[in-house]
N, C-alpha and C positions, 0 to 999 in steps of 0.2 A: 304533494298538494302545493298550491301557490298561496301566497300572500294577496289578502284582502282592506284593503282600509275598510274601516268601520268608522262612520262621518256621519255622528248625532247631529239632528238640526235644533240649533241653536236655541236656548229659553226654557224656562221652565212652563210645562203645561201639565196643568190636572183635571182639564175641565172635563179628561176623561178618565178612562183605567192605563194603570200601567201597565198592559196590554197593546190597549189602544192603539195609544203612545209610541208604538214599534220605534226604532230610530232614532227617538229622543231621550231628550231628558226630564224626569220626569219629579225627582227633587233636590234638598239641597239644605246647606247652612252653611251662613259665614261664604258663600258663593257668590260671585258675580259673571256677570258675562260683558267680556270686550274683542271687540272683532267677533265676533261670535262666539268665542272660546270662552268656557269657564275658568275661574280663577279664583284663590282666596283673597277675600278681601283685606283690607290692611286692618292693623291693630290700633291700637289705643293706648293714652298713656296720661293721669291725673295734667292738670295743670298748676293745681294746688291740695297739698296731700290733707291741708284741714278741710273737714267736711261742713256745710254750708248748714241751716237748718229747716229744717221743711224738703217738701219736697219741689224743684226748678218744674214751670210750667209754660215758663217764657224766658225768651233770649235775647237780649236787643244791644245792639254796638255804634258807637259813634265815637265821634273828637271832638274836643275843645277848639273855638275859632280860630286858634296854631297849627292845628293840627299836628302836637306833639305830644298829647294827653289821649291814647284811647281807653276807652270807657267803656265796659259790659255790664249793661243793667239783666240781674237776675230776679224775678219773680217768683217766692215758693211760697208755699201755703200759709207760712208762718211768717216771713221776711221779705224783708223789698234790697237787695244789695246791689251795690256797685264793687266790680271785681278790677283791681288796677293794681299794676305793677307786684300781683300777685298777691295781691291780699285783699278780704274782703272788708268792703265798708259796711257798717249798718247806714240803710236808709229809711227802716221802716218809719212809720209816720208815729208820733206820738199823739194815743189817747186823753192820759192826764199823770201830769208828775202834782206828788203830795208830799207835803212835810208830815211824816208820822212821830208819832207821839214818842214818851223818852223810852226806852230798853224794847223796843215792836218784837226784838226776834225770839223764839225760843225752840232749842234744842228740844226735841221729845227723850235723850236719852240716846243709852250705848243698844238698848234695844233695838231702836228705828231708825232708820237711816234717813228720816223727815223734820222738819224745822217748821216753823208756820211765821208768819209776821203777820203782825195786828194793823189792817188799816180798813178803818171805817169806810163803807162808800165806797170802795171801787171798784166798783162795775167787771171786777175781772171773770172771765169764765175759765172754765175749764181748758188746759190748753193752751191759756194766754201766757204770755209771756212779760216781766218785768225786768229793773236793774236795779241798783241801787246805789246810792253814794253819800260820801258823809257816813257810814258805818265806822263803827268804833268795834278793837275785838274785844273776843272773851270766851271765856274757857277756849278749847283749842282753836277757834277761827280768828284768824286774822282779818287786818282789814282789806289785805291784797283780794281774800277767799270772798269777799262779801260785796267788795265795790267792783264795780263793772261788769259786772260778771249775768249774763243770762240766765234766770232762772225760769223753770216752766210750773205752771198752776196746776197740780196735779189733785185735789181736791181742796174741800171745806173742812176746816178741823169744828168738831163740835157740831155741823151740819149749819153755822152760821160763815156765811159767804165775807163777813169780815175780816174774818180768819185766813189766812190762804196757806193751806198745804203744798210747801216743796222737796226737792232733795236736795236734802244739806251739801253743803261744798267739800263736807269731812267728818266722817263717823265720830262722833260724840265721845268725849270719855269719860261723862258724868253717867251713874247709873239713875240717875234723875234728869227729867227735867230742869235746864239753864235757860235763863234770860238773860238779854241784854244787846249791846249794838247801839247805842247811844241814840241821838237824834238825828237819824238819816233821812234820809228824801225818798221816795221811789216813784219810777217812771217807768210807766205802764202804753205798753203799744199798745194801737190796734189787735184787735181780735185775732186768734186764728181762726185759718179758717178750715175747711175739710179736707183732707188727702184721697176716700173715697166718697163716690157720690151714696149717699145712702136710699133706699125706695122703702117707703111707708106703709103698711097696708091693718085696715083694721084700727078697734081705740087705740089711743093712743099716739097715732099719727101725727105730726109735729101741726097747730103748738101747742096741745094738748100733754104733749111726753116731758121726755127731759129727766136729767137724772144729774146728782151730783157724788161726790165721795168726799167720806169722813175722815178716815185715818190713815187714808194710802189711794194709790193711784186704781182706777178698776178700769179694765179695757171697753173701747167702744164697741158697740153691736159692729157684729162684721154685715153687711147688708147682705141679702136685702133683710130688713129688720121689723117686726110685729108687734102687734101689743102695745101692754103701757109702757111706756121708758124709753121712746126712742129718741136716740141722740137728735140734740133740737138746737140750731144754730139760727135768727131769724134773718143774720146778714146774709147767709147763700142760701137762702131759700129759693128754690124756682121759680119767679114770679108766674112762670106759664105752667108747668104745672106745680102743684102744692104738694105732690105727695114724695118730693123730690129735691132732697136738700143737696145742691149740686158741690161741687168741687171749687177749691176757691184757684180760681185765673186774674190773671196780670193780663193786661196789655198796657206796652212800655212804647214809648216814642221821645223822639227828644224834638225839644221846641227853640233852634238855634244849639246852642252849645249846651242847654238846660235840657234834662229829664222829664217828663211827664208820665205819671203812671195812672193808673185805674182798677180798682180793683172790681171784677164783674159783679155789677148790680148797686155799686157800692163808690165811695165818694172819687173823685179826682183829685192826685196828688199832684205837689211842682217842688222839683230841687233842682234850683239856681248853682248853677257851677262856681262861680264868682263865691257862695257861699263854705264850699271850701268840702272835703269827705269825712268832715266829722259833723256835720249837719243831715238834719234828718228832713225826707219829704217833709214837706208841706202841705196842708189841706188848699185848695185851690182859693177855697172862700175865705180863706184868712188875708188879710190885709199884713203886709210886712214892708220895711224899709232895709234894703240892701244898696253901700254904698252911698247915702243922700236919696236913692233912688226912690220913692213909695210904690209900691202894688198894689191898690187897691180895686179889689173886684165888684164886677158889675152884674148881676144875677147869670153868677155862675151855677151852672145846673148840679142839682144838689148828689144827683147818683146818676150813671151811666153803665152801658154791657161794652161799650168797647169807645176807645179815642182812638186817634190817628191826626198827624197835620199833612194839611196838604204839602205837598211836596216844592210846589213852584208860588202861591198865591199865600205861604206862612197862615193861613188861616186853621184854629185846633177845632177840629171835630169830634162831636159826642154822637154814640148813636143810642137808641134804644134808653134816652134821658127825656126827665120834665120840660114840658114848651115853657115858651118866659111867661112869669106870672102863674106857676102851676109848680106843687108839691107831687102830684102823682105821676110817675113815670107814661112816658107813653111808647111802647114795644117798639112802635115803625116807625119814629119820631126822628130824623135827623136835624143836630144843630150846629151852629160855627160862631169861632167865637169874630170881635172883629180881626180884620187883618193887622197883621205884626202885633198883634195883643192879646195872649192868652187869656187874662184876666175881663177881660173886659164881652160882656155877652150882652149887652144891653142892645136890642135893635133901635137905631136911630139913624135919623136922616145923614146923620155926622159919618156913619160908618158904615159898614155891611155886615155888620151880626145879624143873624136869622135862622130861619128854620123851616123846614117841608117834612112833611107827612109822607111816608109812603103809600100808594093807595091801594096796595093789593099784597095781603096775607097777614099774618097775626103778631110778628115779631121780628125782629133782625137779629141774626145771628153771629155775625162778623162781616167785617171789611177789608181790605185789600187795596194798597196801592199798588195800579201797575204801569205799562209803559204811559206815555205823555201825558202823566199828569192825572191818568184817569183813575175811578177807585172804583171797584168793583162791591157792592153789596149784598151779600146774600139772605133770603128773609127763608122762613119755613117753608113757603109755596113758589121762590121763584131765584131769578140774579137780577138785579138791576145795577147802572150804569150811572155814577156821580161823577161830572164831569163841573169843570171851574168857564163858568160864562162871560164876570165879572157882571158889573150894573146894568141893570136894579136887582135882577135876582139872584146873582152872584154864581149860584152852581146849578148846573140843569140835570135831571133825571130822569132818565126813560128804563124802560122793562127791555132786558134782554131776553131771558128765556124765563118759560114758566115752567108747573108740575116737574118742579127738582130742588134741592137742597144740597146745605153740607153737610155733615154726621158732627162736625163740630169744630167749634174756633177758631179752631189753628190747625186746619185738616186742607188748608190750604199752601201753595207756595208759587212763587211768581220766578220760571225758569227759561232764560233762553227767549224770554217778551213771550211766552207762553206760559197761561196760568192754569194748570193742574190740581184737581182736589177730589176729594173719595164723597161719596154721598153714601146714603144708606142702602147699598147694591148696586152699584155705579161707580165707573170713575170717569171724571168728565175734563175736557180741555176748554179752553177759549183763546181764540187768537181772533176775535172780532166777529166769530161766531162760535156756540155752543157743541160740541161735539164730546160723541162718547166716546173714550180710548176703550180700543177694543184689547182685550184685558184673558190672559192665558191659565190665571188662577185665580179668578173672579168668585167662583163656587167656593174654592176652599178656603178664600179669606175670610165672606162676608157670612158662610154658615158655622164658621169657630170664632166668630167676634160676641165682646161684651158688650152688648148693647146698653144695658144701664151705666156701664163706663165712656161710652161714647165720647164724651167730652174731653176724655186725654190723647184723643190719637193726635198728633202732631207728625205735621210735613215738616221735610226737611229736602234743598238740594244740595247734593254734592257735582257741582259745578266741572270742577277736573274729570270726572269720569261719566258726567252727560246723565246725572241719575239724579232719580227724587225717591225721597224714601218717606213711606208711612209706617210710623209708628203706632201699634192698636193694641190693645187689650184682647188675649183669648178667649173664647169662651168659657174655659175654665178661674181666671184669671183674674184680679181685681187692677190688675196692673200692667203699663205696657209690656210687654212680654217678648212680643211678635214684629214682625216687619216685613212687608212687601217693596221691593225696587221696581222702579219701573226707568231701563235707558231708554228716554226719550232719543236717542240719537239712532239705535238701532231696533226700537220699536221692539224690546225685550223684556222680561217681566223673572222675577227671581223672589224668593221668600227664604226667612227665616226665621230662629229667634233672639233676641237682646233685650236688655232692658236700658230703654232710655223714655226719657220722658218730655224733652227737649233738644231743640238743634238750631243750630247757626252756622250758616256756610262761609267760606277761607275765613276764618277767623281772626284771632292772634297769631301770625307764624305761618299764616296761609296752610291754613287747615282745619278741616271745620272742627266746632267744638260741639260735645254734647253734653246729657247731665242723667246721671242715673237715679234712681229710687235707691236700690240698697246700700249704697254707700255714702251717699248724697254729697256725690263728686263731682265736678266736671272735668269732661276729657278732651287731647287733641285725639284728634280721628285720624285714618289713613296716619300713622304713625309708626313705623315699626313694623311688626309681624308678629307681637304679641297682646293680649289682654292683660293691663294692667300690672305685666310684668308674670304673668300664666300663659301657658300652653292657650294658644287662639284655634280650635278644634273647629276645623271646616270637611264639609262632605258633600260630594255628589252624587247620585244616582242614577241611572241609566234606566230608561224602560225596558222591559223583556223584549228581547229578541227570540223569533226563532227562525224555523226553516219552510219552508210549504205550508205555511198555516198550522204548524206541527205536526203534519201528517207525517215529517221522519224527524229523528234526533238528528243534535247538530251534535259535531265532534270536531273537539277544539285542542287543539297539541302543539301549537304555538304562537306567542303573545310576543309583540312588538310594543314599547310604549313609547309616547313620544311626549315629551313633559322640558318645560324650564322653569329651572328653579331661581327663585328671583329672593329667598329668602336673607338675613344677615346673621343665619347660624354659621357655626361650622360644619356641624352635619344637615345636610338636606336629605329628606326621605319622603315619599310619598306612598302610601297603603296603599294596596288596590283587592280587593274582596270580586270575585266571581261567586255569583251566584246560580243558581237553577231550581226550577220547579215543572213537573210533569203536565200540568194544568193551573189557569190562569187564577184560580182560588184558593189552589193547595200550598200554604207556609213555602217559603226558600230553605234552600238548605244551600248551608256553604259548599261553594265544590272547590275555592282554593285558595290562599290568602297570600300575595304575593308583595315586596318590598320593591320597590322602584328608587335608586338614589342615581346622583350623576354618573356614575361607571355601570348603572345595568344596561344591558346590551338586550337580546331576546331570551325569552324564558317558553322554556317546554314544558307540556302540560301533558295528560292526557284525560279528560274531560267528554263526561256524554250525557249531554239532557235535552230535554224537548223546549224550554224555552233558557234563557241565559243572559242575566241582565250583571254589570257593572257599579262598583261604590267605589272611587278616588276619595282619602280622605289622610287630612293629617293631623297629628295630636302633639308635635313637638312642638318643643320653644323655637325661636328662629326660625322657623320654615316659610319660606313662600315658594306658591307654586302656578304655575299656568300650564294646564292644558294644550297639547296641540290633535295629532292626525295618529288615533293608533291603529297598529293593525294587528292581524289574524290570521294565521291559517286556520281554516277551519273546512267544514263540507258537511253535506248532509249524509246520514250513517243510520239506516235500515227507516224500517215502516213501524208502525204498533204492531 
């Protein structure tokens, strides 16, 4: 018998059976494809081994006017940080700092592993977070354990919210209750806010629910969640729908060499560089003097769903915030502030602050700067077009396309001057007009997505390799889990699973970074050939093959493999599993599990089934591997 190449065409597709499929491939993890060949993708590796808090929902990078300072503002549920020279800053915003009264703290005891401090009036909820300074110790806490230090609000001692239940910095050695701590301060952030989106149904329903804890921490309803008690936050509330207490998101932009953040639905921060990384955002409406300088703002808009500055006209934009002279948000509302003036939103003849309505659909759901200068808008019902005019109406707006959306916020990315994003059963491009990428696992993403998680998938490009990646929630899954690639370069499409929840392309070190949920890490990406220092387990699959439609078995008795190992182990190996099945519904069964490293040459088999499909896959440390042209002796051998 001769030798056969066997030449899968390239990408993953599921829109059918693996059957279908004859010739290709059919799935995968941890896989990519270049030049048409599949390959393991690169590894991963922390950039800082302390873990951050909350969970990263946004990623945002710039420099200081030297351009010798860069700056990664991270966005998570709980914190606002600046990540530089490898250490995190707190930037969140402060609520309110109090002088509390003399000895506020007290031990519950060797019992409990809980402390409470007394401070009247502070608004703090469940989940928030505080610090404190000025603590004096006592019994075993120090004042190092007490000052500076993060503590999170884990209930109400006594069921009075004056109270605040936390975890002690060190198990107690009184079998009683101790008091003391002198007269310290505490400084209480902003709120947290949700890590999942929760759905309401039934009494109860937020803001009727709401639930607090007395003498220790009680976990949130995992959603979706019923009845009376349900977890009630009124800052991420849905404004569009109610029964829908969404996820708390960032969007971060910097305004010159300063930060601006915004928390969705919720105020606009500013942290002046010049101010230094031990200072915290800023509420926008606060008036400050930095330097001689004064800030004083001009009806800045009191909550917004996303900002952005334009890119070339320094003008900050709110969207989906109250018009001037108006407390109540308006969904379609876009505004700006004046030019080179974030502070300043006052519309006057002196300047071009102002604002347009959208005129068609119910909300805006995120914005987009893309090439010259343009920002891309997407509402519930369409995409529109903000473009910068200059005077008298400063930016002009027209309707791109209509009856299509995005699935959410950050479900967008701007690659290659082509802007890509997933909609609710869709993925769509624009390059100056709307088109649908036609899409190879379209079925099997969008029928195992979480749709009430919707608001975590987050784009991502990785620029070196011609790819964007979404990251989405399974349908099992409260969390990104999952991911779809798409090479724009060679119009290829790949899936797998990971858990990120964020991304930013060449990053620090020219590589992108990302940021996980479980560890609540951030990593370089394409790093290596491991995860986080574990075996990076990648696999491909081959559709069934067979002979005549299976009208005879095929019989296989010798395997050629053609593979480059690209890894930085010392041993390279790559798995390869044959499989077969009689019919295209009956289970696989292994027909033979062969080892491939740099010195295998061809391997003989003797092998007889009616269809016969392929898994490459590797599970070592060090490994990398690509794909080439393998072959086969093979032939077809009797009838049914």
């Amino acid at each position: 018998m001769s030798l056969a190449k066997i030449q899968f065409q390239p990408g993953i597709v599921k829109e059918t059976t693996s059957y279908t499929q004859a010739g290709g491939w059919y799935d995968c993890d941890k896989v990519r494809f270049r030049a048409g060949m599949p390959e393991k993708i690169g590894g991963w590796t922390p950039i800082v081994s302390t873990p951050f808090i909350g969970t990263c929902r946004y990623i945002h990078q710039w420099s200081n006017q030297e351009g010798n300072q860069q700056y990664l503002g991270l966005g998570t549920s709980d914190k606002l940080y600046i990540l530089w020279s490898n250490s995190y800053y707190d930037l969140t915003p402060v609520r309110l700092t109090q002088t509390l009264g003399t000895n506020p703290l007290t031990a519950l005891g060797a019992t409990s592993p809980y402390m409470y401090v007394h401070a009247p009036s502070n608004g703090a909820a469940i989940g928030d977070y505080f610090t404190l300074s000025g603590a004096t110790g006592f019994d075993v806490f120090t004042p190092a354990m007490l000052n500076g230090q993060q503590f999170q609000v884990t209930g109400y001692y006594g069921d009075n919210p004056d109270y605040l239940l936390f975890l002690a910095p060190a198990q107690t050695a009184s079998a009683t209750p101790v008091s003391g701590g002198g007269t310290p301060t505490a400084t209480f952030y902003i709120s947290s806010g949700l890590q999942d989106a929760v759905v309401g149904q039934g009494w109860g329903v937020p803001p009727w629910g709401g639930w607090y804890v007395t003498m220790g921490p009680r976990p949130a309803p995992s959603p979706p969640a019923t009845g009376w008690g349900v977890a009630f936050n009124p800052k991420t509330l849905n404004p569009v729908d109610p029964t829908i207490n969404q996820i708390r998101l960032w969007s971060l932009d910097n305004f010159g060499e300063d930060l601006v953040a915004n928390v969705r639905g919720g105020p606009i921060y500013y942290w002046h560089a010049s101010m230094g990384l031990l200072w915290t955002a800023l509420p926008l409406t606060q008036e400050v003097n930095i330097d001689g300088v004064d800030y004083v703002p001009s009806d800045v808009p009191a909550t917004a769903m996303q900002i952005l500055t334009s890119p070339n006209d320094r003008h900050l934009i709110a969207y989906g915030c109250p018009d001037f002279g108006e407390t109540k948000a308006d969904p379609l509302l876009v505004r700006w502030s004046s030019q080179e003036n974030a502070y300043d939103w006052t519309p006057l003849r002196t300047n071009d602050a102002g604002s347009q309505p959208l005129s068609a659909g119910s909300y805006i759901i995120c914005a987009l700067r893309t090439a010259g200068g343009q920002i891309l808008i997407w509402t519930d019902l369409g995409l529109w077009l903000q473009q910068y005019i200059g005077m008298p109406y400063v930016f002009g707006f027209q309707p791109v396309a209509q009856n299509l959306s995005i699935i959410g916020p950050n479900a967008m990315i701007n690659a290659a001057s082509v802007v890509m994003w997933m909609d609710r059963g869709l993925f769509y491009s624009y390059t100056g007009t709307v088109q649908e990428l036609p899409c190879s696992v379209k079925d099997f993403v969008f029928s195992n997505l979480n749709y009430t998680q919707a608001y975590k998938v987050y784009a991502g490009h990785n620029h070196a390799m011609s790819e964007v990646w979404w990251f989405y929630p399974s349908a099992n899954s409260q969390e990104n889990d999952s991911y779809v690639i798409y090479n724009y370069g060679e119009q290829l499409w790949s899936v797998g699973t990971i858990d990120r929840t964020a991304w930013l392309d060449m990053g620090r070190a020219n590589h992108p970074v990302a940021t996980d949920r479980t560890n609540s890490l951030i990593y370089y990406h394409e790093y290596g050939d491991d995860a986080n220092g574990q075996p990076l387990v990648s696999w491909i699959d081959s559709a069934d093959i067979d002979a005549d439609g299976g009208d005879h078995y095929l019989y296989l008795q010798r395997f050629i493999p053609d593979v480059v190992f690209r890894g930085d182990g010392s041993q390279q190996a790559l798995g390869v599993t044959i499989f077969g099945r009689s019919e295209p519904l009956k289970p696989k069964a292994t027909l033979a599990v062969l080892t491939v490293t740099t010195m295998t040459g061809q391997q003989y088999l003797r092998l007889r089934e009616r269809q016969i499909s392929f898994r490459f896959q590797s599970d070592a440390l060090g490994v990398g591997w690509r794909l080439g042209t393998i072959r086969a002796d093979w032939q077809q051998d009797g009838r049914r």
